[in-house]
C-alpha positions as CSV (number, residue, x, y, z in Angstrom):
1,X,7.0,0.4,25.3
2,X,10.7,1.0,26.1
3,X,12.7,3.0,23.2
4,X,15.8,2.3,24.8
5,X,19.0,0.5,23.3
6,X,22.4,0.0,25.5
7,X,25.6,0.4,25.4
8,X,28.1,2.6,22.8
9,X,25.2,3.7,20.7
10,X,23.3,5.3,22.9
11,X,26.3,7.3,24.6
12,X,27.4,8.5,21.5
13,X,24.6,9.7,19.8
14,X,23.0,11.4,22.8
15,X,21.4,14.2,21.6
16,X,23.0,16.8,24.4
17,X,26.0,14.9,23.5
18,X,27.8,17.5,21.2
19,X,26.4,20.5,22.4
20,X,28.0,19.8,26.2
21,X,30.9,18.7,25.0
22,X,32.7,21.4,23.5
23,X,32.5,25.5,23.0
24,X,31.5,26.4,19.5
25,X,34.5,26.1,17.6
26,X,36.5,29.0,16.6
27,X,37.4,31.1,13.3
28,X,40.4,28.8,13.6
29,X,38.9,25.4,13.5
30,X,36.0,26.0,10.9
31,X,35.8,26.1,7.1
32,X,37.2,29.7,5.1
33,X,35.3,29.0,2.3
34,X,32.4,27.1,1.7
35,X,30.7,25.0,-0.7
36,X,27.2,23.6,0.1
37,X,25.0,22.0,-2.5
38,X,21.3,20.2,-2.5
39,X,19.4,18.8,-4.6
40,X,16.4,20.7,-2.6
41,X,15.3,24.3,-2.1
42,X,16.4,27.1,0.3
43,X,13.9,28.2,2.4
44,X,10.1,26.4,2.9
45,X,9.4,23.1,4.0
46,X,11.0,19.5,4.7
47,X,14.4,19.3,3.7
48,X,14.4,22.1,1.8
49,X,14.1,24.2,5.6
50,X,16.7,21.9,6.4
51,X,18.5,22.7,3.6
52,X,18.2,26.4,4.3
53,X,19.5,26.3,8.3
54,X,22.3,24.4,7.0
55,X,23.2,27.1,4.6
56,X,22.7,29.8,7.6
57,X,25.2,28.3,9.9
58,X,28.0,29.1,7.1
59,X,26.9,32.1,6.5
60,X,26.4,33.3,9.9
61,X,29.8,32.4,10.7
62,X,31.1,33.7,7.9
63,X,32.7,31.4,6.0
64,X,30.0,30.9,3.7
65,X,31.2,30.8,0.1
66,X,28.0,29.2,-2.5
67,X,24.9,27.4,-2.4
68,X,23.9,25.4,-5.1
69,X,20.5,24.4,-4.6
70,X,16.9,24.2,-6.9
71,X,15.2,27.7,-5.8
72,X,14.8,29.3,-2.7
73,X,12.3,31.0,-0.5
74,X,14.8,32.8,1.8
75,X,16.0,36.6,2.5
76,X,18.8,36.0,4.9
77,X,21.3,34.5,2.6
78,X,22.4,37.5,0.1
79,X,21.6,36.3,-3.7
80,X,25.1,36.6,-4.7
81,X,26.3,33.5,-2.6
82,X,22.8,31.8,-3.9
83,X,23.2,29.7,-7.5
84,X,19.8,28.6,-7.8
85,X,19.8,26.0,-10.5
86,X,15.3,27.0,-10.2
87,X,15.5,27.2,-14.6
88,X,18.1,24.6,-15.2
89,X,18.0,22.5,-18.4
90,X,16.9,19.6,-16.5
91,X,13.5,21.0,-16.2
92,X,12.8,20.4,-20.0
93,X,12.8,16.6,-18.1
94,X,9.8,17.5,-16.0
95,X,7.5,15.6,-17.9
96,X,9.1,12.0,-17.0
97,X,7.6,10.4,-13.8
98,X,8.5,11.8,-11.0
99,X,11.1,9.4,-10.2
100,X,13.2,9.6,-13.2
101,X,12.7,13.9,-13.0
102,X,13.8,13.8,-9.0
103,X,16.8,11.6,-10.0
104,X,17.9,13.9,-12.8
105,X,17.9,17.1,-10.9
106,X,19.9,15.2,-8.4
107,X,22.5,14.1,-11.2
108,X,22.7,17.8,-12.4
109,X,23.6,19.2,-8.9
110,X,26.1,17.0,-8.6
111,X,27.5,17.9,-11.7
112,X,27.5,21.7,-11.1
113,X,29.2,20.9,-7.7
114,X,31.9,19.5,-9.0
115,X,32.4,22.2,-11.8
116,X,32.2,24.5,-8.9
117,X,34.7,22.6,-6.5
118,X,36.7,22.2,-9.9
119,X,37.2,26.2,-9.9
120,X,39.4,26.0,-6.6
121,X,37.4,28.4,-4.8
122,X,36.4,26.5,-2.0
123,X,38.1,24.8,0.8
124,X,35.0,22.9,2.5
125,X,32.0,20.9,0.5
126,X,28.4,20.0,2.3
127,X,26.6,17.8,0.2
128,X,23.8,15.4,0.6
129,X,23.1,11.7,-0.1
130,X,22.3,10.5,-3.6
131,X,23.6,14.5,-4.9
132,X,27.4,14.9,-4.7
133,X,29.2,11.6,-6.2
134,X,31.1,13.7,-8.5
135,X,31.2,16.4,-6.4
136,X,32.6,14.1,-3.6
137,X,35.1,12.5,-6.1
138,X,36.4,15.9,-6.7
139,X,36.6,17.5,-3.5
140,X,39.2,13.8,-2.8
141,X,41.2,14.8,-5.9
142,X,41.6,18.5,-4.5
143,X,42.3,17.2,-0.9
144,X,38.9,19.1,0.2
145,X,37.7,18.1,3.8
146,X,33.9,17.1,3.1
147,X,30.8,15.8,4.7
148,X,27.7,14.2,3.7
149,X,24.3,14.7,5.3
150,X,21.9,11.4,4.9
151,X,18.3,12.1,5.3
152,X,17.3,8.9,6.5
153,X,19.2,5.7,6.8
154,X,22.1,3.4,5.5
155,X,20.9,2.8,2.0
156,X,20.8,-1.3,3.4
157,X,19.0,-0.2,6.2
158,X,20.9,-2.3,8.4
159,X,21.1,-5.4,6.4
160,X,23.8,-7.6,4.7
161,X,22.9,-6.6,0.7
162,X,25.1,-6.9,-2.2
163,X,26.2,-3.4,-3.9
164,X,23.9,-3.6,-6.7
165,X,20.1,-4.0,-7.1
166,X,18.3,-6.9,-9.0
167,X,17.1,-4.4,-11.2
168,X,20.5,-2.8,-11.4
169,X,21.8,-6.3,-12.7
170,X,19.5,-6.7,-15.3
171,X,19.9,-3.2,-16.6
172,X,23.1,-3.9,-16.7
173,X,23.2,-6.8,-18.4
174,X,20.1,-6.6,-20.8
175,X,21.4,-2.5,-21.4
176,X,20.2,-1.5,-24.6
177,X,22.1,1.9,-25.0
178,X,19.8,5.0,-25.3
179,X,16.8,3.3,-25.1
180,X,17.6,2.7,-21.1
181,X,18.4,6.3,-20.6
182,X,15.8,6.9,-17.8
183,X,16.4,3.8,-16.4
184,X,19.7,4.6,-15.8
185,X,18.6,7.7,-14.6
186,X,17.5,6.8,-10.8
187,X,21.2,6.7,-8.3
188,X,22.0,3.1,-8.1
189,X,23.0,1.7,-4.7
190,X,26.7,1.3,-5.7
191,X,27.0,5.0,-6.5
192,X,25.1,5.8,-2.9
193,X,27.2,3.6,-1.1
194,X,30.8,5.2,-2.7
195,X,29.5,8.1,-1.7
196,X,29.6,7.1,2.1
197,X,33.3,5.9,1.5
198,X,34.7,9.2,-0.1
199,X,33.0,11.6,2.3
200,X,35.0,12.8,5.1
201,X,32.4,12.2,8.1
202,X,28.9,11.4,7.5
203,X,25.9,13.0,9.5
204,X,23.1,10.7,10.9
205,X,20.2,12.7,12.5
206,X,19.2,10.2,15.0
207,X,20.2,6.8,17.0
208,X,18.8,4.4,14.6
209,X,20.4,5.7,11.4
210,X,23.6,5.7,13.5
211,X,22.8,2.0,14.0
212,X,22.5,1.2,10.4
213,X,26.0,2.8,9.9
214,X,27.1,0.5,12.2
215,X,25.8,-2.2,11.2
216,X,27.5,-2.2,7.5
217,X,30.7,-1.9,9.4
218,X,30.9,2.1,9.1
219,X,33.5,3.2,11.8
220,X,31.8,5.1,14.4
221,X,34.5,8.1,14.1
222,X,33.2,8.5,10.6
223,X,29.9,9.4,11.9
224,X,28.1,12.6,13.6
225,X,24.9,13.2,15.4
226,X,23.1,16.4,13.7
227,X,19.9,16.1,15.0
228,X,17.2,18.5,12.8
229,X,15.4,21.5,14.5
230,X,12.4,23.1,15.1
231,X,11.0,26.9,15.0
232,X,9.5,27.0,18.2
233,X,8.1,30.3,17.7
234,X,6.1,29.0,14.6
235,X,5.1,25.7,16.6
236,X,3.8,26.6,20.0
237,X,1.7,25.1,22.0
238,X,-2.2,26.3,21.4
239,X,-6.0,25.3,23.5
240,X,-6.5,21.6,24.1
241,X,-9.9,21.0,22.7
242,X,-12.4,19.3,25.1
243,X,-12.7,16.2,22.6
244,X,-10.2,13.8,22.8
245,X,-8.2,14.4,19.1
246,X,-5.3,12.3,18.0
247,X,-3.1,14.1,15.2
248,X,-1.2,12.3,12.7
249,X,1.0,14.6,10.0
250,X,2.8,13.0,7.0
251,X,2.4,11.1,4.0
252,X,-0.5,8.5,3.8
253,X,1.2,5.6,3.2
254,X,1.9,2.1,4.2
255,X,5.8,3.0,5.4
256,X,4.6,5.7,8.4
257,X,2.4,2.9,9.5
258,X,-1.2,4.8,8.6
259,X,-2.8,1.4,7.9
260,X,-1.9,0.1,11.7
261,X,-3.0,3.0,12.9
262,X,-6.4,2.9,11.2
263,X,-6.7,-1.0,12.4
264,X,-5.8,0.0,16.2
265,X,-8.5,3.5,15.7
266,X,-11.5,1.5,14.6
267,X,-10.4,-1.7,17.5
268,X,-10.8,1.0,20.3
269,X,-14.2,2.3,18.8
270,X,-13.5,5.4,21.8
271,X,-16.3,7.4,22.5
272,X,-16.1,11.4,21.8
273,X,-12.4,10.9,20.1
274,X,-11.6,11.9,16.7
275,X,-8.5,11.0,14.8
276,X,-7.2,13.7,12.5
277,X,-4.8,12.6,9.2
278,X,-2.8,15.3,8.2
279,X,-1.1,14.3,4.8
280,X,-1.7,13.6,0.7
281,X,-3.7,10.6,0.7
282,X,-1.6,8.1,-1.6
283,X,-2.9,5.0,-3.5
284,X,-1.9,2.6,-1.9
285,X,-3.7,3.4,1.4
286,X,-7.2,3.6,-0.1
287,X,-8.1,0.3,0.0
288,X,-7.2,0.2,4.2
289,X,-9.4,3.7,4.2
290,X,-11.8,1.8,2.7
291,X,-11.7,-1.0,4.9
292,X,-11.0,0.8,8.6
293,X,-11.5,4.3,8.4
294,X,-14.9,4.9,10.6
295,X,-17.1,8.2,11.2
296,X,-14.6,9.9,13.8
297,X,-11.6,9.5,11.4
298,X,-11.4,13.2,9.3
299,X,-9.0,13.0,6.5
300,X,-7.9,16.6,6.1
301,X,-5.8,16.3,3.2
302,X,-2.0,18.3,2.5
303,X,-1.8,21.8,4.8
304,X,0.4,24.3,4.6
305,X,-0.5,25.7,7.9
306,X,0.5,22.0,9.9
307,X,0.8,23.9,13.1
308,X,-2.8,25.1,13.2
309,X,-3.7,21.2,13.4
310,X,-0.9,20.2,15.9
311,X,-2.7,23.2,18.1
312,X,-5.8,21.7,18.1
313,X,-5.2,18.5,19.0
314,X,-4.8,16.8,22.4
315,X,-2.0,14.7,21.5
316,X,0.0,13.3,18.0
317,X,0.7,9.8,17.1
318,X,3.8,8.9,14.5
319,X,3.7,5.1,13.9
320,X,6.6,5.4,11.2
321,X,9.1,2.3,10.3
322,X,11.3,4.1,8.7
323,X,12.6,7.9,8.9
324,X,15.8,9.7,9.4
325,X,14.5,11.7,12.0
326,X,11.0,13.0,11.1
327,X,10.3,17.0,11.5
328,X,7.0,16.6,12.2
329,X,7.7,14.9,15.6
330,X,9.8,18.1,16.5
331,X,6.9,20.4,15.3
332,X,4.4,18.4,17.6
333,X,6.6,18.6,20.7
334,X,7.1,22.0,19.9
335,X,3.5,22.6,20.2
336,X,3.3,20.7,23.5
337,X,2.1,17.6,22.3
338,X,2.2,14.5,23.7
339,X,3.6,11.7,21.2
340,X,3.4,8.3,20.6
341,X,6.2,7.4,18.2
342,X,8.9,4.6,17.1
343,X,12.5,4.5,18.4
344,X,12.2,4.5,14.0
345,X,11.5,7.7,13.6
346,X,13.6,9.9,15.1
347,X,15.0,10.6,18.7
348,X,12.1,13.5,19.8
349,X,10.5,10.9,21.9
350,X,11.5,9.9,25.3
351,X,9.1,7.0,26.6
352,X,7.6,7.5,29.4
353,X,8.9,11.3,29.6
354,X,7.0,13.3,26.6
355,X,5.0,10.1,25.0
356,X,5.2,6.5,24.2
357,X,7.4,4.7,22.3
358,X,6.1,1.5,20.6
359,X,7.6,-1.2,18.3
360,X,6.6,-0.4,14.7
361,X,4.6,-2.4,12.3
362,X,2.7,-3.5,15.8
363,X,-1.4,-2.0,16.1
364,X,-1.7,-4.0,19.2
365,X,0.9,-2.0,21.0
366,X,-0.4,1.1,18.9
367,X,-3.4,0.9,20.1
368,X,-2.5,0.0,23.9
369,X,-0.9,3.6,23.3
370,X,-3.5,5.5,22.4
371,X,-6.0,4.0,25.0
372,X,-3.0,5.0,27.7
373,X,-3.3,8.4,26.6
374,X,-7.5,8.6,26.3
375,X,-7.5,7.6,29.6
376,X,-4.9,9.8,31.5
377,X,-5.5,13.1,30.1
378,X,-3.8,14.9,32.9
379,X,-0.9,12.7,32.7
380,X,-0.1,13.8,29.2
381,X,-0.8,17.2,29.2
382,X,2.2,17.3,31.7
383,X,4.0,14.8,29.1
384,X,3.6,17.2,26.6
385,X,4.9,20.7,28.5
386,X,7.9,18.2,29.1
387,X,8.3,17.6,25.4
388,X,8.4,21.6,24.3
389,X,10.7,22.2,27.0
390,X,13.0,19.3,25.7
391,X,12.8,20.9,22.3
392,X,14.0,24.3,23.6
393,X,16.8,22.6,25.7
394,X,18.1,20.5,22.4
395,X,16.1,20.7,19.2
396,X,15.9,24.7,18.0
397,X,17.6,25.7,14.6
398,X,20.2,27.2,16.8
399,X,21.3,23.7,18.7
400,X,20.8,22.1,14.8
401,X,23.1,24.6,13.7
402,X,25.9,24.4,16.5
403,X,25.7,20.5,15.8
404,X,27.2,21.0,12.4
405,X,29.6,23.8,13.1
406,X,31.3,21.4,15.6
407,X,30.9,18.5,12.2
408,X,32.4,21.2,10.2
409,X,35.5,21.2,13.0
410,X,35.7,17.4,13.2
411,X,36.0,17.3,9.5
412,X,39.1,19.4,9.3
413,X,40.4,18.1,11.9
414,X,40.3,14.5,10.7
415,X,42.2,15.7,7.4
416,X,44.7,17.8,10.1
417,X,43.5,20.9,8.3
């Protein structure tokens, strides 16, 4: 259960890496004037919390010019520097699938970006991947230093693929004018993978989507470790309760690995154990919920109040194949659980240290995890007060938002700003 990989990699993407390498960087070396812009919100959760502590770093240091962004739920950042695109024209789209709405407020950010970059105000953009093509196109034209933040991977994920979709190609090709416009709707790959070319540096959040970078021949100097953060005040650690309950928090589906888990819960068959899904219960995974899901499984459906869950369980389990670097594994070691997780989902997990790390897509080695921990209850609770104190050494807001004042600096400093 080793989560380990050697060489260059793991050297530069430690996650201590950045914030022991350098003071934070002066007035001098950051942005004057900033432009940030997301598809997302300002203030709640997922990325639209990352979203927010991204916009907080500029404005704390005081170089924040405008956020353009869909809504907020946030007080610290003064309205006037907010323009909330919340009742934009786009919403008159809402009633498309959500794939084609999603992909449309994402075109219409980008567009008011680059009207915004096109005023001259700003001398910095932040965008994110899949929102800021144009915006990106125009901060090249005005000689703007930019970065790009990517929430998960390389869009090939690490593998040798051609710059356009099967799909793509026969839209293309078969395109029958208006009649295609949602189709066309959705960023294609070609348009994701520009994006990585015009931005200035490009921010992975943990080891593996480094490696995926990599992999497509990305340069590493083009690429910066921003690891996410936690509020550890929020998530603290709470009462173990006396029956042995493994927590799971995140979507139910087939990509976070639910249905291995479920095969690897109802294999152990452990006496006085309960397994806790925290999460909308999608389609797909009904059938395997059918099929595995036994009396001690308790499906508690979407929660606001996640930490209340992570504080009454004994330990938290994140089987995931695929993630950028997942909050809730933060949020769990915040709250001094143990974890078993994938090298796949983010870099929270130390094996052996604060939790497990197994291969994904693998319920044997799952459930060899889980029985590990059932059995040496002792031995993770001390796992676990190792994880929150790891979080408060690296992962806080503040450490996320030092990471990307030092990007911010690295940026410039590439363009000789």
């Amino acid at each position: 259960m080793s989560g380990g990989t050697g060489g260059k990699v793991m050297d530069r993407f430690d996650p201590a890496m950045v914030l022991g390498a350098a003071p934070v960087p002066s007035a001098a070396g950051l942005p004057g004037r900033l432009l940030y812009a997301t598809s997302a919100g300002l203030g709640g959760t997922g990325l639209d919390s990352t979203s927010f502590e991204g916009a907080v770093a500029a404005s704390r240091g005081g170089f924040l010019g405008e956020v353009v962004c869909f809504g907020q739920a946030q007080r610290e950042i003064a309205s006037g520097r907010v323009r909330s695109l919340q009742w934009h024209p786009v919403r008159a789209l809402s009633c498309l699938g959500s794939r084609e709405y999603y992909a449309a407020k994402k075109r219409y950010a980008d567009w008011v970006a680059a009207r915004r970059l096109r005023s001259g105000g700003f001398d910095f953009f932040h965008g994110w991947s899949g929102d800021c093509f144009s915006a990106l196109v125009e901060a090249r034209l005005r000689g703007v230093p930019s970065v790009i933040d990517i929430p998960t991977w390389h869009r090939n994920k690490g593998h040798k693929k051609s710059a356009e979709t099967e799909s793509e190609r026969e839209l293309r090709l078969g395109y029958r004018g208006w009649r295609d416009w949602r189709k066309r709707l959705p960023v294609s790959r070609v348009r994701m993978l520009a994006e990585y070319d015009l931005a200035d540096l490009i921010l992975v959040a943990s080891r593996k989507a480094a490696e995926t970078f990599l992999a497509a021949g990305v340069p590493e100097e083009r690429l910066w470790y921003v690891a996410r953060g936690v509020d550890a005040a929020r998530y603290s650690p709470g009462v173990a309760p006396d029956k042995f309950t493994l927590c799971f928090v995140g979507a139910l589906i087939k990509r976070k690995g639910v249905h291995h888990l479920l095969a690897a819960w109802k294999k152990l068959n452990l006496p006085d154990a309960e397994l806790v899904l925290v999460g909308t219960l999608h389609e797909e995974m009904r059938p395997y919920v059918n099929s595995l899901a036994t009396g001690s499984v308790r499906i508690a459906g979407f929660s606001a109040r996640v930490q209340d869950h992570l504080r009454g369980a004994t330990a938290f389990v994140f089987p995931s194949e695929c993630e950028g670097s997942a909050k809730v594994t933060y949020e769990a070691a915040a709250c001094g659980l143990p974890q078993i997780s994938t090298r796949e989902a983010g870099d929270v997990v130390l094996d052996g240290v604060n939790g497990l790390v197994v291969p994904p897509n693998d319920p044997d080695a799952l459930a060899a995890g889980i029985e590990h921990f059932y059995r040496n209850r002792e031995m993770i609770r001390d796992m676990g007060a190792r994880g929150r104190e790891r979080v408060l050494k690296l992962f806080t807001w503040d450490h996320y938002r030092t990471r990307l004042l030092h990007a911010y600096a690295e940026a410039r400093r590439m363009r000789n700003c």
